[in-house]
N, C-alpha and C positions, 0 to 999 in steps of 0.2 A: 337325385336322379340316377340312377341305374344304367349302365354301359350295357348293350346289347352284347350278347351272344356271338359269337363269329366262331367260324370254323376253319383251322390249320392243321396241316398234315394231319386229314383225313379224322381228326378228333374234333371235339366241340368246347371251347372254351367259355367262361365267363369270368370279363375282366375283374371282378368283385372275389371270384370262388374258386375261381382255376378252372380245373377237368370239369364236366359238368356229370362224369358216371365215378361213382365214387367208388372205392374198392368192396366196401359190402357190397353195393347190387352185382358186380362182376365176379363172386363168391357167395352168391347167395344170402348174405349173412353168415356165412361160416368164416370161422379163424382158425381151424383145424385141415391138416389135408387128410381128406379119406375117411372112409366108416373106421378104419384101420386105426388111424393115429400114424401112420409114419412118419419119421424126421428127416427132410433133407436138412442135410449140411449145406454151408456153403459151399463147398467145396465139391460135395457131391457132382457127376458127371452126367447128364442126361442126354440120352440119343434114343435116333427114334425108332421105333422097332416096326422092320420092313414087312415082317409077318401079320402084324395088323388087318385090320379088316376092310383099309383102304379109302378112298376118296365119299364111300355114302356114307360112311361111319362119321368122317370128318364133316360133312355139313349137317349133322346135326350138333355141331359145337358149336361154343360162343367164337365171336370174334377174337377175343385174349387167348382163349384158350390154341386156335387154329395160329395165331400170332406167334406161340413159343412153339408147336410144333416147328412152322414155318424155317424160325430160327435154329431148331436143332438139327434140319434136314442138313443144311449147308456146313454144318462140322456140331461136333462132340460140343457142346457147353455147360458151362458148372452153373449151380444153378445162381451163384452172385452174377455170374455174366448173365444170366437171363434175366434176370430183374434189369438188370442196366440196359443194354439193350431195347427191352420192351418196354423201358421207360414206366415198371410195375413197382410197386414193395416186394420189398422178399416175403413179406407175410403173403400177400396176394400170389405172387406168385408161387409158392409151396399151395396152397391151398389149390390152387391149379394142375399141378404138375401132380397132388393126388388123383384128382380127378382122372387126369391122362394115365398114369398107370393105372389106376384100377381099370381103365379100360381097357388095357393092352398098348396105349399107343404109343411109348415110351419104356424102355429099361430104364436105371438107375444104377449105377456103381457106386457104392459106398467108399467114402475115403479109408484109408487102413489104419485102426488104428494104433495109437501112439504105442501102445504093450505090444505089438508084432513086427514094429521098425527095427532094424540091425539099430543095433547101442555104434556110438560114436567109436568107440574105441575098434570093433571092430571095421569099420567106414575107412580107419586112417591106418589101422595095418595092411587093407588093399590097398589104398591107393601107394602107400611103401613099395610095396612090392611090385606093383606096375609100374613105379621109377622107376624099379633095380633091376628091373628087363631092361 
């Protein structure tokens, strides 16, 4: 016999399956973000871009998708915190946070990478020398 359905914070569970909306229907079936391909990192920084085309634009989104906006209005998050958070996959949510840039409704900052970091060596001849003041 089969445990009915119930519903907790505002989700829909089944004791047998978990979630009852699975991450394909919330992505369409996609496992790519964007016609593009771009890559978030985890690390990457997403905030949301005020210039946007505002509150009509927004409801014509999904629920997940309005959910990580929601989240980036209140501070800057990488996109590993948004997954957690939103209680998503990071597959799902990259595939989301395509979507929201390609609309506008989000920038992204790329983390920097490793070939453009000051080398160590230079890191500890500063901090020498802000002792020696």
């Amino acid at each position: 016999m089969r445990a009915a359905a119930r519903h907790v914070d505002g989700r829909w569970y089944d004791a047998d399956a978990g979630p009852l909306v699975r991450p394909y229907a919330m992505t369409g079936g996609r496992t790519k973000p964007g016609a593009h391909g771009v890559r978030f990192d985890l690390i990457a920084l997403v905030v949301v871009d005020d210039a946007a085309g505002g509150a009509a634009d927004e409801a014509l989104l999904g629920p997940e998708h309005r959910a990580l906006l929601g989240l980036c209005r209140s501070e800057t998050q990488s996109v590993a915190e948004l997954a957690a958070e939103a209680d998503l996959p990071v597959g799902v949510v990259r595939v989301l946070l395509g979507d929201l840039l390609e609309a506008g409704h989000v920038r992204v900052s790329r983390p920097v990478p490793p070939a453009r970091l000051p080398e160590m060596r230079i890191l500890r001849e500063v901090i020498e020398g802000l002792r020696a003041l």
